[in-house]
C-alpha positions as CSV (number, residue, x, y, z in Angstrom):
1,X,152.7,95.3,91.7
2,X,153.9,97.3,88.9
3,X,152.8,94.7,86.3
4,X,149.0,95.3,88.1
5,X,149.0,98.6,87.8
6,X,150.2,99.1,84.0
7,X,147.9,96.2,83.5
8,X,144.9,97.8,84.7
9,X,146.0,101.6,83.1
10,X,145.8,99.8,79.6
11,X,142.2,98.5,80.5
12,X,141.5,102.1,81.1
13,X,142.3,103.2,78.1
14,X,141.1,100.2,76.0
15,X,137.5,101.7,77.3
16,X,137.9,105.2,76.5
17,X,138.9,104.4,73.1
18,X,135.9,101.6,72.4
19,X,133.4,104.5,74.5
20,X,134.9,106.8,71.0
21,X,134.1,104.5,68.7
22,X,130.6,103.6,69.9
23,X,129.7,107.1,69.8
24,X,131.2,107.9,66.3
25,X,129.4,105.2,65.1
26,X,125.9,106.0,66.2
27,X,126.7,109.9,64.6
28,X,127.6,108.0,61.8
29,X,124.4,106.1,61.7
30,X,122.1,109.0,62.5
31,X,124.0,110.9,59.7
32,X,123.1,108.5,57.1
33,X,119.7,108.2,58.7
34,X,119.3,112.1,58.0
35,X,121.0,112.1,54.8
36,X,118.6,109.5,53.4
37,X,115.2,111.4,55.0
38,X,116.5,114.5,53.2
39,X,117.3,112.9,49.6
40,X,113.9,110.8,49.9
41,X,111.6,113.1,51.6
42,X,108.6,111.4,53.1
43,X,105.3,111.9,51.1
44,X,102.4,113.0,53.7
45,X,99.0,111.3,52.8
46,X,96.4,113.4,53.6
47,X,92.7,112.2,53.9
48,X,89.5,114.0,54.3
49,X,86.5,112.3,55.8
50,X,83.1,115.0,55.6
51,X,85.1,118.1,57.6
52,X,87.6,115.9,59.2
53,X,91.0,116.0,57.9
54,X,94.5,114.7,59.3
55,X,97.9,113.8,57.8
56,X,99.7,110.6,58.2
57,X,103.0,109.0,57.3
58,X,103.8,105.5,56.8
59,X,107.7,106.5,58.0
60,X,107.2,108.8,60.9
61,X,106.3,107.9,64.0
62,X,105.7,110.8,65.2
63,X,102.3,112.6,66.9
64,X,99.7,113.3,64.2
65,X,96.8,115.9,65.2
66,X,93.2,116.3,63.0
67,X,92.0,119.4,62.7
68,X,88.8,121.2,61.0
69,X,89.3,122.0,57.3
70,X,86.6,124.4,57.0
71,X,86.0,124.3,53.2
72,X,85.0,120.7,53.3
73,X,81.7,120.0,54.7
74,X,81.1,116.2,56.3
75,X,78.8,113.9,54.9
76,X,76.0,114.4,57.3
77,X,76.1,118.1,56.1
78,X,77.3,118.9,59.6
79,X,80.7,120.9,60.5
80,X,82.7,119.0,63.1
81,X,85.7,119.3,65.2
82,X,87.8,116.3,65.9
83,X,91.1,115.3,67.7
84,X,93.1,112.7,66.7
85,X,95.8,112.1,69.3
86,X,98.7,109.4,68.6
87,X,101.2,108.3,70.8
88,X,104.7,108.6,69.6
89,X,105.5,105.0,70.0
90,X,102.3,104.0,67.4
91,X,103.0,104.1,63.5
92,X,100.9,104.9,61.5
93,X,99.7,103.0,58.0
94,X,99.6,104.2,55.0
95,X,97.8,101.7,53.8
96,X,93.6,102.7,52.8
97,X,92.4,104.6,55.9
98,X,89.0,103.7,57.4
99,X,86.0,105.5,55.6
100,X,84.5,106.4,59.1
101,X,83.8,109.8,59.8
102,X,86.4,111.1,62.0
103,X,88.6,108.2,62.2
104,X,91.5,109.4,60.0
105,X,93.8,106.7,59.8
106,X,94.7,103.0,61.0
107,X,97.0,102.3,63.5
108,X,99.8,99.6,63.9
109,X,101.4,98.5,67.3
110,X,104.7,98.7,66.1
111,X,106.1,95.2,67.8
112,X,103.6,93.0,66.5
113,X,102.3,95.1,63.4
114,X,98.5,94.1,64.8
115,X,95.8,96.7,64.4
116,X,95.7,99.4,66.9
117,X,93.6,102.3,68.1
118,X,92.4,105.0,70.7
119,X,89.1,106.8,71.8
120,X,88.1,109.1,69.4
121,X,85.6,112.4,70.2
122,X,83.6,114.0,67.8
123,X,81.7,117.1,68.3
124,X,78.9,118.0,65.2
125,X,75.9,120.9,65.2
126,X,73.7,118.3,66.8
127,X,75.7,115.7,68.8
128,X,78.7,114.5,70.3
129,X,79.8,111.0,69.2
130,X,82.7,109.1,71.0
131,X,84.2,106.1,69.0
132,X,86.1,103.5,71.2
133,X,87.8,100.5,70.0
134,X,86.7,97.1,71.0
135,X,89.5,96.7,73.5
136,X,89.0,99.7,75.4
137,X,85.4,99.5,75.4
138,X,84.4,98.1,78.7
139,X,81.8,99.7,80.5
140,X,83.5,101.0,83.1
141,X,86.0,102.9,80.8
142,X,82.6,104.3,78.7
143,X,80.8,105.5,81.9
144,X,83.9,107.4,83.0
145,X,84.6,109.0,79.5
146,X,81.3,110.2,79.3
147,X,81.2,111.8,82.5
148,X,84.2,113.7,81.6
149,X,82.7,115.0,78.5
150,X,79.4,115.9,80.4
151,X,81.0,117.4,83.5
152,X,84.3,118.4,81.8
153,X,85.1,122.6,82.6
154,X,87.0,122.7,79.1
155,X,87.0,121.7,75.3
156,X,87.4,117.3,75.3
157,X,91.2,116.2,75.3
158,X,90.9,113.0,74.1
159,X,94.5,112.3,75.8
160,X,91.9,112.3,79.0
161,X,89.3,110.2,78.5
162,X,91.0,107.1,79.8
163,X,92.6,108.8,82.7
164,X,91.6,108.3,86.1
165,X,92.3,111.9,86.7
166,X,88.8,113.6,89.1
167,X,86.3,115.2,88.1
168,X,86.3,118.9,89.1
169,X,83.1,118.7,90.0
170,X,82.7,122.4,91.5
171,X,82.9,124.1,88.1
172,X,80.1,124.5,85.9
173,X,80.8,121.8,82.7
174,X,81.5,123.3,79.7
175,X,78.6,121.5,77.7
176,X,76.1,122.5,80.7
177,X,72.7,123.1,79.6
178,X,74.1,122.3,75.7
179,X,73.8,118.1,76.8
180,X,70.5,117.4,78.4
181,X,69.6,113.9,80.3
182,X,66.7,111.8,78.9
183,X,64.5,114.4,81.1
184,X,65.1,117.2,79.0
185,X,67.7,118.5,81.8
186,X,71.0,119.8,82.3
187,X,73.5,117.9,83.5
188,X,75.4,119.3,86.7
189,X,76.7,117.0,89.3
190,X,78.5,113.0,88.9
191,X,75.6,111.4,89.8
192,X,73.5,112.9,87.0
193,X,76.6,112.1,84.4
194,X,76.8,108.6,86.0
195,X,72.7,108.1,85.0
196,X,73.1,109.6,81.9
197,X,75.7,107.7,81.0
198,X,73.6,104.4,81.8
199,X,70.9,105.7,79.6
200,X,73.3,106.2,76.5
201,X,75.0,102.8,76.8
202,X,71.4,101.0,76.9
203,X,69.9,103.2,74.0
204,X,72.0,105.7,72.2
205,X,75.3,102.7,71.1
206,X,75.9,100.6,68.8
207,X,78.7,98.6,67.4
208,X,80.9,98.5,64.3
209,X,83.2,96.9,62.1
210,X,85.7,99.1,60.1
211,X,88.4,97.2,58.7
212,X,88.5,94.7,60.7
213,X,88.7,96.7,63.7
214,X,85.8,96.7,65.8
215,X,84.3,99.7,67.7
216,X,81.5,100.8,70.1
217,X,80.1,104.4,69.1
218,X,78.6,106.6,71.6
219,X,76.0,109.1,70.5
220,X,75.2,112.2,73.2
221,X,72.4,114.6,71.7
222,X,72.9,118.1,71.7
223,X,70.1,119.5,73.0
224,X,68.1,122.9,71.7
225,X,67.7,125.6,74.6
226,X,65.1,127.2,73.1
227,X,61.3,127.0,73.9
228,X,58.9,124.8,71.8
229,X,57.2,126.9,69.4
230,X,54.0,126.3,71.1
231,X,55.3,127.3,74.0
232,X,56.9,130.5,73.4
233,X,53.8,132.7,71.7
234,X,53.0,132.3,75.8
235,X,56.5,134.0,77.1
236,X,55.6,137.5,76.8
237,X,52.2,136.9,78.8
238,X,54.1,134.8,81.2
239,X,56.9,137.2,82.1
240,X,54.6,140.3,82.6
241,X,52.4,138.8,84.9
242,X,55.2,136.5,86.7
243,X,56.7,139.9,87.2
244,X,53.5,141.9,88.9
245,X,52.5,138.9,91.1
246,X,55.9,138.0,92.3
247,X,55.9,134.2,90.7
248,X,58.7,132.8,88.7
249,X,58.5,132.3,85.2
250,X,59.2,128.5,85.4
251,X,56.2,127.7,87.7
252,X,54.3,129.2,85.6
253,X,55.4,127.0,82.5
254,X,55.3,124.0,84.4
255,X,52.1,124.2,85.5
256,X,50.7,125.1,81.8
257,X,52.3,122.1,81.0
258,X,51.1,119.7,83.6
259,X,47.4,121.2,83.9
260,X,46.6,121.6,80.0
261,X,49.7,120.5,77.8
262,X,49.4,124.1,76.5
263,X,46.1,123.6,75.3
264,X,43.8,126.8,75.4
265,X,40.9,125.2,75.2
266,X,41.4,122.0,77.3
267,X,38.8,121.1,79.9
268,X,38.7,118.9,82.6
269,X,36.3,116.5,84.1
270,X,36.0,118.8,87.2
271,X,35.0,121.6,84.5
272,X,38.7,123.5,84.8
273,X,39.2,125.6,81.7
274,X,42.5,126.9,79.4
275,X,45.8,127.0,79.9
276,X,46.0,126.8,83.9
277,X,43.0,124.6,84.8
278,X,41.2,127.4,86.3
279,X,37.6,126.6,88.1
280,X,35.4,129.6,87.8
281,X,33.7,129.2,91.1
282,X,36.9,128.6,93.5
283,X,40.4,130.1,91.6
284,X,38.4,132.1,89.1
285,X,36.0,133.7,92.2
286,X,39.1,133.9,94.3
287,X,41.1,136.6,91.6
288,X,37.7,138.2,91.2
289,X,37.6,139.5,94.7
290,X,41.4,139.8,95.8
291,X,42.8,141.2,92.8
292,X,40.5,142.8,90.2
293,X,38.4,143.8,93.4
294,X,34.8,142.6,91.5
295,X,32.2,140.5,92.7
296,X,31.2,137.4,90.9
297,X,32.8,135.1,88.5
298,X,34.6,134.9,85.5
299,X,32.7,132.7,82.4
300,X,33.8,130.3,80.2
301,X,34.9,133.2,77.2
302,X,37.0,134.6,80.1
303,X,39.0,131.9,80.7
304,X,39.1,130.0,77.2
305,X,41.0,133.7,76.9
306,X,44.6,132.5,76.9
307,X,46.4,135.5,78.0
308,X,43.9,136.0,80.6
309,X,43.7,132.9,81.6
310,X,47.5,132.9,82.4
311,X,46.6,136.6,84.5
312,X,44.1,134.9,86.4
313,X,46.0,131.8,86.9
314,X,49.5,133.4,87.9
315,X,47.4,136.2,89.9
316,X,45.7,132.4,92.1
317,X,49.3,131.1,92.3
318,X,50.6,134.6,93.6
319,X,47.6,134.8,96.3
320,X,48.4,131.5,97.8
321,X,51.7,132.1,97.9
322,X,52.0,135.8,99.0
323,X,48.9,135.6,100.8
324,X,47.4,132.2,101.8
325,X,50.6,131.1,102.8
326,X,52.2,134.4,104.0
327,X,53.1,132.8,107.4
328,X,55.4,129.9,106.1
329,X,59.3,131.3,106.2
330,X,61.2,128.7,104.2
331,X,60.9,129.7,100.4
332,X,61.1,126.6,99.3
333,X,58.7,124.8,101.8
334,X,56.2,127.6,100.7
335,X,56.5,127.0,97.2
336,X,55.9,123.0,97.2
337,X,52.8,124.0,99.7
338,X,51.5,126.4,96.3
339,X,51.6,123.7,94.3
340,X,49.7,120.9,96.1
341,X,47.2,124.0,97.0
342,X,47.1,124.7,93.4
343,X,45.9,121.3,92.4
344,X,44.3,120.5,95.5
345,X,42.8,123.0,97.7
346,X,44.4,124.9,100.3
347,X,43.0,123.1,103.4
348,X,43.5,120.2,101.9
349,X,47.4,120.6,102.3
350,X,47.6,122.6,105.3
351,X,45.4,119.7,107.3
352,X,48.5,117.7,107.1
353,X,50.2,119.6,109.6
354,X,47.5,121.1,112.0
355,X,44.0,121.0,113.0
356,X,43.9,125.0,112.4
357,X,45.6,127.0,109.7
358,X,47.8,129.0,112.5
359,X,49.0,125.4,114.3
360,X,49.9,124.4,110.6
361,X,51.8,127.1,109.5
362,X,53.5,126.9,113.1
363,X,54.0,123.2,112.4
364,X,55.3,123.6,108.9
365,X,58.1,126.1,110.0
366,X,59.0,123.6,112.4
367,X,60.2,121.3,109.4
368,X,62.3,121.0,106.7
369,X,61.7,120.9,103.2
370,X,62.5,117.8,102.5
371,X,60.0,116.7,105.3
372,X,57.4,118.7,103.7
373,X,57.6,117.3,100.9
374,X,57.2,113.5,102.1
375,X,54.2,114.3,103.7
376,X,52.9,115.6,100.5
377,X,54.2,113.5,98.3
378,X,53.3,110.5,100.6
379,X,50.3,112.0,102.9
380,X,48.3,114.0,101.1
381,X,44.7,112.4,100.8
382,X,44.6,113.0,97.5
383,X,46.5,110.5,94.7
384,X,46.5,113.1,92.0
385,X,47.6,116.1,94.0
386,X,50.3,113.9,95.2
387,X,51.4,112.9,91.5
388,X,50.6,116.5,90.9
389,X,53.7,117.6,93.2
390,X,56.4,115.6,91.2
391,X,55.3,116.3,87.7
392,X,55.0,119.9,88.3
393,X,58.3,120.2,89.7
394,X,60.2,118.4,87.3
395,X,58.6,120.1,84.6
396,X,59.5,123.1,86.8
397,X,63.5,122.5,86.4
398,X,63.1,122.0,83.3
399,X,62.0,125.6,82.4
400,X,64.3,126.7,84.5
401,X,67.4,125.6,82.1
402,X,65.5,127.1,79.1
403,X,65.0,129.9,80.8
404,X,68.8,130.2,81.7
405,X,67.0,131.1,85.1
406,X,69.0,130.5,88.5
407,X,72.2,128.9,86.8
């Protein structure tokens, strides 16, 4: 028993002493290792590619970031910021580093020394460009990473775009109103992102081969939030006269834009004239007597008058809405009623939903909007007026983001 016992003390201590020497050794070897870093720093290679610049290092593994170097300008003439996150197990080659913009360096999967890379964003004055390698590009992981630059609330992490992390989807993005969809609008909600992004995969990618690495590149236009030239000499007219007849600004675009393409002298085949389509003997009559409080007319010098013509033709939209349709409670309802009325005549849209103008209004604030607006979209006896409805409020939305109206 006593043999046992001394026995198993001496394997004890045999332990201890080998646990000692295990550990002096790895001091020693992290000594040497320290030793030899300090007498033979490492040499940093830095690279500049238009704006972009990062530093790499054939010997540390460690997390290399690019930033903006302000004094150099890229070669697109564009300043850019980029991100260049690399994990900590990835090396890094010195070796000649890719000549693409923004992609700063090559990487090296450390086990089998193969080529190796991650999703790279890109944000210039007029775009947004994400670079993915050939691995990583499926479509699925594409889609979701430009949804979260569309929808994201904050600056891209590029650590994020392969996460399956949500969406918060109940914060306004942070490139709202800055990226607009293939419709000229804002993008707000997943679904939008999620048709976006099938739009840019189909016409806005392409591939490349950069040293033998391959990559899909993503390009997502910046848009310009400002109104067209042609379209702004209008605003001032626009704004006064949306203001004293109660009708937003937007409508009032959208409608310039549907009816006449901005054109001041446009005439149709039904003999409307300028900027809103006006017909002398109905609209034109209609603003004569209501508003200006004359009898009569207005003639063709009148209405090829472009700011008048967007008086008489905001003053016509305010009467059917303020007027007209005075009796109709739900704004929105109202408003899509204006429209068809606009294009089409008043009794034209109310007929849908009575034999009488009382028993239609009555009828109409018996339904929702969304019902009114089948019945005109898909009722109405006219084709046009029915076109009409969707173009003018599309164009509508539109204004409305670069208007920075109702955010």
């Amino acid at each position: 028993m006593k043999i046992q016992t001394l026995s198993f003390s001496l394997l004890l201590m045999l332990s201890f002493m080998l646990m000692l020497a295990g550990s002096y050794v790895t001091s020693l070897q992290n000594w040497l290792v320290f030793s030899q870093y300090n007498n033979n720093p490492v040499v940093n290679q830095v690279v500049s590619y238009g704006s972009i610049r990062a530093i790499s290092s054939s010997q540390t593994p460690r997390m290399a970031v690019g930033f903006v170097h302000p004094e150099v300008s890229s070669e697109f003439g564009q300043e850019a910021v980029a991100t260049s996150i690399v994990p900590e197990s990835v090396k890094i080659s010195s070796n000649t580093p890719s000549t693409r913009p923004g992609h700063s360096e090559i990487l090296l999967n450390p086990k089998s020394s193969e080529p190796l890379a991650f999703p790279t964003f890109i944000e210039y004055a007029n775009e947004l460009v994400l670079e993915f390698p050939e691995t990583l590009a499926s479509k699925e992981n594409l889609k979701r990473a430009i949804s979260k630059v569309l929808l994201g609330v904050s600056a891209v992490d590029e650590t994020d775009l392969l996460s399956l992390n949500s969406i918060r989807s109940q914060y306004k993005p942070f490139y709202y109103k800055k990226v607009k969809n293939q419709y000229g609008r804002a993008i707000r909600y997943p679904i939008e992102a999620s048709h976006y992004a099938e739009y840019l995969l189909k016409r806005h990618t392409h591939e490349i081969d950069d040293s033998g690495l391959k990559f899909t590149v993503v390009h997502i236009p910046l848009g310009d939030n400002k109104l067209p030239m042609n379209v702004e000499k209008y605003r001032n007219w626009v704004e006064e006269y949306a203001t004293r007849f109660k009708v937003s600004e937007d409508l009032i675009f959208a409608i310039m834009e549907v009816e006449s393409a901005f054109n001041p002298q446009a005439v149709s085949k039904s003999n409307a004239l300028g900027l809103m389509q006006l017909k002398a003997e109905t609209a034109g009559r209609d603003v004569y007597k209501h508003v200006d409080g004359k009898k009569g007319q207005p003639g063709r010098t009148e209405l090829f008058n472009a700011q008048n013509n967007i008086r008489m033709g905001t003053a016509y939209m305010g009467l059917l809405k303020h007027e007209y349709l005075q009796g109709v409670r739900n704004l929105e309802s109202k408003e899509m009623l204006s429209i068809a009325s606009y294009n089409g005549g008043i009794s034209n849209a109310l007929k849908l939903f009575g034999k009488t103008h009382e028993m239609a209004v009555i009828r109409v604030n018996q339904l929702l909007p969304k019902q009114i607006y089948r019945t005109l979209r898909y009722e109405h006896p006219s084709d046009e007026t029915r076109r009409y409805l969707d173009k003018v409020l599309k164009a509508k939305n539109r204004y409305r983001d670069l208007l920075d109206l109702n955010v």
